[in-house]
C-alpha positions as CSV (number, residue, x, y, z in Angstrom):
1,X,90.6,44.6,19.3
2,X,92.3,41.2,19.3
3,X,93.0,38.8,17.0
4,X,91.4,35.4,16.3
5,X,93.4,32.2,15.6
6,X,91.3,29.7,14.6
7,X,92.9,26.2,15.1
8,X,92.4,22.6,13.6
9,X,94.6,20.0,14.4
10,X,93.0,16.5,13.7
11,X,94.7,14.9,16.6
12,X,95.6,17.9,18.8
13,X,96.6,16.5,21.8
14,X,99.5,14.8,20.8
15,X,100.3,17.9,18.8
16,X,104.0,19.4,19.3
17,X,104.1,22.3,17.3
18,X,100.6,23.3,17.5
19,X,100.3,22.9,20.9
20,X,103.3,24.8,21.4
21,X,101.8,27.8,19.4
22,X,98.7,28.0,21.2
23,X,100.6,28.2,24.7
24,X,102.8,30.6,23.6
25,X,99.3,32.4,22.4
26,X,97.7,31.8,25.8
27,X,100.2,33.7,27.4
28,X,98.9,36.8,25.8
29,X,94.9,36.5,26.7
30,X,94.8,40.1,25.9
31,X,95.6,39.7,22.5
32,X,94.6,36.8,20.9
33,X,91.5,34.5,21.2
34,X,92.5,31.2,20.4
35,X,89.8,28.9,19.1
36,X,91.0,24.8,18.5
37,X,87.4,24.2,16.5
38,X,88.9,20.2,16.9
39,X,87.9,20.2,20.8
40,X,84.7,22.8,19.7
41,X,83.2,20.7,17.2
42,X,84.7,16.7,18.3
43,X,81.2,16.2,15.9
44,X,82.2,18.8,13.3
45,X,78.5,19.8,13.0
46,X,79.7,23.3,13.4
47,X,77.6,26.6,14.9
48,X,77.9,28.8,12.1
49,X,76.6,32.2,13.8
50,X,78.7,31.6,16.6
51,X,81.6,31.4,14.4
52,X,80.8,34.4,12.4
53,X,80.1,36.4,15.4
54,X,83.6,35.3,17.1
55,X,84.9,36.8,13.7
56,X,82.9,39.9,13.5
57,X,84.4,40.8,17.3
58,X,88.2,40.7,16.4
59,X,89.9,42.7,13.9
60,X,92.4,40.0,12.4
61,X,92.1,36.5,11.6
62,X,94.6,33.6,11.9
63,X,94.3,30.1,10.6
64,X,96.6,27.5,12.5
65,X,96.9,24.0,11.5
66,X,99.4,21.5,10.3
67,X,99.5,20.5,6.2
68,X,98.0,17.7,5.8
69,X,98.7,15.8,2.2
70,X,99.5,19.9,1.4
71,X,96.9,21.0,2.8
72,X,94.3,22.1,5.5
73,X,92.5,19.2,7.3
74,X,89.1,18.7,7.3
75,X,87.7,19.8,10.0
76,X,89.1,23.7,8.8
77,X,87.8,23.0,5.1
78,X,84.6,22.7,6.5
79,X,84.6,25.5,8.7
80,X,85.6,28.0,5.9
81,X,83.2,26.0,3.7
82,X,80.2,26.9,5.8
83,X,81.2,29.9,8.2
84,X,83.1,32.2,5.6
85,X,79.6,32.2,3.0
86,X,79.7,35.1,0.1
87,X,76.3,36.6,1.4
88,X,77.6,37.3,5.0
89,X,81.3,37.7,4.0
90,X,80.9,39.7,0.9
91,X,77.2,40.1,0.7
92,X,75.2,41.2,-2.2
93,X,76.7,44.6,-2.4
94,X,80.7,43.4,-2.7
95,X,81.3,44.4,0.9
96,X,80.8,42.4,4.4
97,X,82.2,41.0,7.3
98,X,85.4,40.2,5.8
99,X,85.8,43.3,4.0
100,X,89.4,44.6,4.6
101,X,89.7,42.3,7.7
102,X,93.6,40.9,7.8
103,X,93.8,37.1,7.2
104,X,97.3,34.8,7.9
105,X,98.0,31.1,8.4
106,X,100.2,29.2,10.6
107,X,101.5,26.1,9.2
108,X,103.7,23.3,10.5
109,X,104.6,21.6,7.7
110,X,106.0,18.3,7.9
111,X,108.4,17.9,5.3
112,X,111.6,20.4,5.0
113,X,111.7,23.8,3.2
114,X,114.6,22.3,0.4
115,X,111.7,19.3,-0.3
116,X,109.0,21.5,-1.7
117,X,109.7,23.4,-5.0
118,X,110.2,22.4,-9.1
119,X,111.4,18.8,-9.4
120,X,111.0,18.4,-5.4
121,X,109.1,15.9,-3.5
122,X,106.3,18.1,-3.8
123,X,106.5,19.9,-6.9
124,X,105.5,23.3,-4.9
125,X,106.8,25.9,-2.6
126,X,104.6,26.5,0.3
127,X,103.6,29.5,-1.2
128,X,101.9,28.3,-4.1
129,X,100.0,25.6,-2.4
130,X,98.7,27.8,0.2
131,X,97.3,30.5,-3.0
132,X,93.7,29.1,-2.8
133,X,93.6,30.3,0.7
134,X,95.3,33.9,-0.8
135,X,92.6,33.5,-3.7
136,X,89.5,33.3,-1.0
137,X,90.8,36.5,0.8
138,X,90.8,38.0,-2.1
139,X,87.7,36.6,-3.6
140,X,85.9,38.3,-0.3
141,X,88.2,41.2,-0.3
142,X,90.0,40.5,2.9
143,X,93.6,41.5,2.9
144,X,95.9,38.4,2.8
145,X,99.1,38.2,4.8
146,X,101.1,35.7,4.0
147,X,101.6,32.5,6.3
148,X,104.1,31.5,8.9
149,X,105.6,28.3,8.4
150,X,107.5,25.9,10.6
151,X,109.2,23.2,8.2
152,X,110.2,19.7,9.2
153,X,107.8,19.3,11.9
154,X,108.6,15.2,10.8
155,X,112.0,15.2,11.4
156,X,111.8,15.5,15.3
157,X,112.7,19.3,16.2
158,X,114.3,19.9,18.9
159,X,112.6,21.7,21.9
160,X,114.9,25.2,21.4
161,X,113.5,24.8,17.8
162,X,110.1,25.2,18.6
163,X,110.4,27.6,21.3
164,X,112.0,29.8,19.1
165,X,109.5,28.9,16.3
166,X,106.5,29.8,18.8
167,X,108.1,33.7,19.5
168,X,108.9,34.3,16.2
169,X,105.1,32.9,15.5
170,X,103.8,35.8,17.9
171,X,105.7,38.3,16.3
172,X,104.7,37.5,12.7
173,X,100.9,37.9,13.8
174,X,101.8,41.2,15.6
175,X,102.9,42.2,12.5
176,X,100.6,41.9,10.1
């Protein structure tokens, strides 16, 4: 089965990096499914069984979007608000649809890698302020792995950078 990368970029079209990813994605129809919920939902009322139902009919899942204020925009809050649920993802006997099912992000992160950590900008690594996500997989027993980033997204990459970025990208899904 393939895998479905659930994207949310707030203002997708002028997108670099994200766009980037999701051609690089597009050139492999047979493998991934790539979903911009952004042009799907421009009303964010979203269709929750049709999300669920994309899910159920692809073995992994990957969240794409860019950090916004460390962390996800709105648009994908609200989609794994109301389309990853307890009752249909772990349901009342502690299994469901998202039962073993492998979970990653993609992230372009604005900032650069030496900025986040103790006594950084942003107090963080990347790692630690993507852990709610890894809490939720495991919260609804789906197996968290890891995240790609792409660092500096702000600081005008260059063109070789991202190209490079969006291969390495594929092969980081393919791995999990």
């Amino acid at each position: 089965m393939k895998t479905l990368v659930i994207v949310s970029h707030p203002n997708y079209k002028d997108s670099i990096i994200n766009k980037r990813f999701v051609d690089e994605l597009n050139k492999y129809k047979e493998k991934y499914t790539v979903h911009i919920i952004d042009e799907e939902y421009k009303d964010a009322v979203i269709d929750i069984k049709k999300e669920q139902e994309l899910i159920e009919n692809h073995d992994n899942l990957i969240l794409q979007f860019p950090f916004y204020f460390v962390n996800c925009p709105y648009l994908m809050k609200k989609w794994l608000d109301e389309v990853i649920t307890p009752e249909w993802a772990i349901n009342e006997h502690g299994t469901g649809e998202m039962e073993n099912r492998k979970v990653a992000i993609g992230v372009s992160i604005g900032g650069k890698k030496e900025e986040y950590g103790k006594d950084k900008t942003y107090l963080y690594i990347v790692e630690e302020l993507l852990r709610p996500f890894e809490s939720t997989c495991s919260y609804i027993h789906a197996n968290y792995r890891g995240f790609y980033p792409f660092y500096a997204a702000e600081y005008e990459p260059t063109k070789e950078d991202i190209d490079k970025a969006s291969k390495e990208y594929i092969k980081f899904i393919d791995s999990i």
